[in-house]
N, C-alpha and C positions, 0 to 999 in steps of 0.2 A: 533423153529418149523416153517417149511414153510408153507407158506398159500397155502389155496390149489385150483388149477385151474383146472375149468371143458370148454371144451370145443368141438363141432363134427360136423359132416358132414353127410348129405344124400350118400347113396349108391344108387344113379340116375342122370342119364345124365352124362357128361361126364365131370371131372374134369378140369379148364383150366386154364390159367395164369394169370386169375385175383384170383380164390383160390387159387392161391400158393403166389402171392407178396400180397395177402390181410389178408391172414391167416396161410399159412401153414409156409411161412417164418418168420412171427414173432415166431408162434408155436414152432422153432425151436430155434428161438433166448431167448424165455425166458425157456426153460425146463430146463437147471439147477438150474433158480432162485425160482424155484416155486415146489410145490407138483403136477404133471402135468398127471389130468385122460383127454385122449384122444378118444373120443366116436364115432362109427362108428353109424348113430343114423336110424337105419333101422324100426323101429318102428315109427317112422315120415313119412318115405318114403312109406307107404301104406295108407298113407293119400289117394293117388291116385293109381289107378290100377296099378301094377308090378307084369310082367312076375314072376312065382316063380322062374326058372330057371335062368334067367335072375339076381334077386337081387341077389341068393346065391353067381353067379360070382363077383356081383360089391361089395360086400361086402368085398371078397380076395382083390379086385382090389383096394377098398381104402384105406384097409389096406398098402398093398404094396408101394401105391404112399406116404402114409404118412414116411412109412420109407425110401424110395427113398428119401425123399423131406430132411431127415436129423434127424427125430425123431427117438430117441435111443429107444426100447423097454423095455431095462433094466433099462433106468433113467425113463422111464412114463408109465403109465398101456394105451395100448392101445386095446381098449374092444369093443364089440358090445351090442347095449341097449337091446338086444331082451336077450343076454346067462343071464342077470341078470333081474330074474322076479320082483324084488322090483322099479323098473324102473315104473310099468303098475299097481303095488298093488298102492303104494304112488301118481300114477298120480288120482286115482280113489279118492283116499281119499280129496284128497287137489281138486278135481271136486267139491268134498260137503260143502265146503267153500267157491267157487268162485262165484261171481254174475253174471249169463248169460250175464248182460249190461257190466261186464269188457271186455267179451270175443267178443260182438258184436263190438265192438267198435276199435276195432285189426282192423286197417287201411290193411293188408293182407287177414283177411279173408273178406274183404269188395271188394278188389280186386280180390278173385278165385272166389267169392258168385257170382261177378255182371258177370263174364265169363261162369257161367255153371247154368242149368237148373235143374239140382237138387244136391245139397249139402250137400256130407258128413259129419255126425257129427263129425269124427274126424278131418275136418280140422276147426271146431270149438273148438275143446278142446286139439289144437296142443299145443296152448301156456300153457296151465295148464301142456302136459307129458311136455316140455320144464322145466319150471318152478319145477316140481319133478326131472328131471332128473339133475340139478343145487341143487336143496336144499338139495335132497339125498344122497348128498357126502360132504354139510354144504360146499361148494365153498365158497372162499371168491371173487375171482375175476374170470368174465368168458369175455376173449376176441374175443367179438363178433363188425361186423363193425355195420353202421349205419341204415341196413336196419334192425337188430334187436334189436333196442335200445329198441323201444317201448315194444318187448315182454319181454328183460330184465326189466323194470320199472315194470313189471305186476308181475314177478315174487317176486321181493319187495315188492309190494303190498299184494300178496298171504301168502305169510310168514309173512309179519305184523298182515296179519289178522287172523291166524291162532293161531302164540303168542300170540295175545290180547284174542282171544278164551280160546285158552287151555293151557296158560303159555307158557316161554320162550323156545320155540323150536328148533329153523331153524338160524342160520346166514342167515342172510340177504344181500348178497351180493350188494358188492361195487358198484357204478355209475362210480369211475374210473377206469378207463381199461388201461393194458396194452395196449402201441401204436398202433393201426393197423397197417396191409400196406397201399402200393398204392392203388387209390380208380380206378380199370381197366373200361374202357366203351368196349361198343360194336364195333369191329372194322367196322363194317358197318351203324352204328348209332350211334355216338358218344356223343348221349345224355342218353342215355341208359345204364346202368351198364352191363358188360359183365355177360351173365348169362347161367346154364348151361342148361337151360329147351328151350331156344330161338333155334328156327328150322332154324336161314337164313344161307346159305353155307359159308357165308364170316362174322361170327357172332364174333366167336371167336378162340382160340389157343388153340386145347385142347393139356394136357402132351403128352398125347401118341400118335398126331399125328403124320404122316412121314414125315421127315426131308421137303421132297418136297411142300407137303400139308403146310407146316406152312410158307415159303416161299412164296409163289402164295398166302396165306391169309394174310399176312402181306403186297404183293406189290399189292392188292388191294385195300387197308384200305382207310376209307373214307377221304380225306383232306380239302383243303379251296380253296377259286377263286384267291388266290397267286401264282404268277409263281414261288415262292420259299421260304424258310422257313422263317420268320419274327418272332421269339422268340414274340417281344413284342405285336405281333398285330394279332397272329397266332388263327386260329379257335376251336373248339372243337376237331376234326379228330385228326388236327397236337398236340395239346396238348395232346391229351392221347397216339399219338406215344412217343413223349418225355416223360410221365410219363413213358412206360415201359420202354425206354433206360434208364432212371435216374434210374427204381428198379431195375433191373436187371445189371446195374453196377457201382452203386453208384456215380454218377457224381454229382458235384457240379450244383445248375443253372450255374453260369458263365461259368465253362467247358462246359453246352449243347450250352451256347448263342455263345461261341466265335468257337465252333465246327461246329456245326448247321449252324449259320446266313445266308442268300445266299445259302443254297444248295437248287439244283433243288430235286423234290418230291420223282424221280427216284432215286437217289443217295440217299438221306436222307433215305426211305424204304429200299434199301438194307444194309447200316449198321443199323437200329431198326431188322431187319429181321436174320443178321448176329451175332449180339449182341443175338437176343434169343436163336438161336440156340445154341449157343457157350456153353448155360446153360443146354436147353433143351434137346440137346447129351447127355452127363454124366448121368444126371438125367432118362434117358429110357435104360444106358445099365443099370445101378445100379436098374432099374426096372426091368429089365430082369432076371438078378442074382438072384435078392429076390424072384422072383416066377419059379426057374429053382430047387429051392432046395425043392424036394418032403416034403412035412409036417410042412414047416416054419412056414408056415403060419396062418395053424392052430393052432399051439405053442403057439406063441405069441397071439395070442384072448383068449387062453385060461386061458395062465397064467394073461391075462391081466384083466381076468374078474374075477378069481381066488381071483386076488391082491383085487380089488375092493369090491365085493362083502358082506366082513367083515363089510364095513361100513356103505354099502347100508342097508344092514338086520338089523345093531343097529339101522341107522335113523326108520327104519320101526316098528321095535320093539318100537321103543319111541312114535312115532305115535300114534301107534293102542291105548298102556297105555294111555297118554293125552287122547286119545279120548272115553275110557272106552271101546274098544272094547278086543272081550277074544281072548287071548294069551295064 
């Protein structure tokens, strides 16, 4: 029996090419290995104000790029959190187990808290649906990168403390993860993880920019006070152009050093720029096809949530029994 992976994404902001070499590519590299539920996770995504109209689209739209990106629909349940209600019963529940000091202490909601003036309790109680939407499908491994280590740890924490509670419950998901991707920075900050909520024009790559558009933001990207590429002495900027060339064409270091070394910055950006492309083509007409076929789309979320569903309502059902409530 395969083990089974939970894993998903917000339906906000725009998808770029740090979620595709960070997560959607490995995504794709391990779904035959694994039992692989893929979650379009739109019930996180109102942590903060979204247009209704607005989400209904992007939620097609990540559908879409997941299967663009190489996810079979027929090898992985690919679902939305919101079509399966035991997503929001089980986060409630496993609320009444959690210690507010676990939740304060989430180094993220310590980051939106200190940005905004008054703060929703759901972006306090993100990490607990998190943590339901992992245990309610008993995952054993969720390939998440670094920035959600911590909330994975909490979710281990939450399912310890629940078995110790009320008897052996939950898989307790693994601290090993499947490999990430590449870890993408901001092409204008290259200290910075590319990210999709960042407003600057020269920030990042999204999938579905114009061919034009990703060109002009890549031969902008920020570099170093080098007159030309220096592999071994090279800055932040020039280092995360060479991490995308290396993900997006698997080059060895030595193939970058003896390619690269001495080229001027002009040159060097338009093969990183010609190299993405070469990818990012395929993958927007193969995005076009998947959302030109009337009804696809909702197909697939349905059957995906269809698939799931079964397993979500047994964890819930177990739930409620451990915790004596009526069923």
């Amino acid at each position: 029996m395969k083990t089974r992976v939970f894993s998903g994404m917000q339906p906000s902001g725009n998808l770029h090419i740090g979620n595709y070499l960070g997560a959607l590519k490995n995504w794709v590299r391990i779904q035959h290995d694994y039992e692989c539920i893929f979650c379009i996770v739109d019930l996180h995504a109102i942590t903060l104000y979204q247009d209704p109209a607005e989400l209904r689209a992007k939620i097609e739209e990540i559908a879409a790029l997941y299967i663009a990106a190489g996810i079979d629909p027929k090898v992985c349940s690919i679902m939305v959190q919101s079509a399966v209600p035991a997503h929001a019963e089980l986060a409630w529940m496993l609320t009444c187990v959690t210690p507010v000091g676990w939740l304060e202490r989430m180094t993220q909601y310590k980051m939106k808290a200190a940005k905004q003036e008054s703060v929703g309790d759901g972006i306090l109680q993100y990490p607990v649906l998190m943590a339901a939407d992992i245990l309610l499908y008993q995952a054993g491994i969720v390939p998440v990168g670094e920035d959600q280590a911590q909330h994975l740890e909490l979710t281990r924490d939450i399912a310890q403390r629940f078995n110790s509670l009320y008897g052996d419950t939950f898989v307790v998901p693994g601290t090993s993860l499947p490999a990430v991707g590449a870890r993408i920075m901001g092409l204008d900050d290259p200290t910075q993880k590319m990210s999709k909520s960042a407003t600057g024009a020269n920030h990042s790559v999204a999938l579905l920019d114009p061919i034009d558009k990703i060109r002009k933001t890549i031969m902008r990207a920020t570099t170093d006070s080098h007159p030309a590429v220096d592999v071994e002495t090279a800055g932040a900027g020039v280092l995360n152009l060479l991490s995308i060339y290396q993900a997006f064409s698997n080059a060895s270091d030595e193939e970058l050093k003896q390619r690269f070394t001495g080229m001027r910055y002009g040159d060097f950006k338009k093969q990183v720029a010609e190299m993405v492309i070469s990818h990012i083509e395929p993958f927007q007409r193969r995005y076009r096809e998947i959302t030109a076929e009337p009804g696809y789309l909702a197909g697939v979320l349905r059957e995906g949530a269809e698939r799931v569903a079964p397993i979500a309502n047994a964890t819930v059902r177990t739930v409620k029994d451990r915790m004596g409530l009526y069923t």
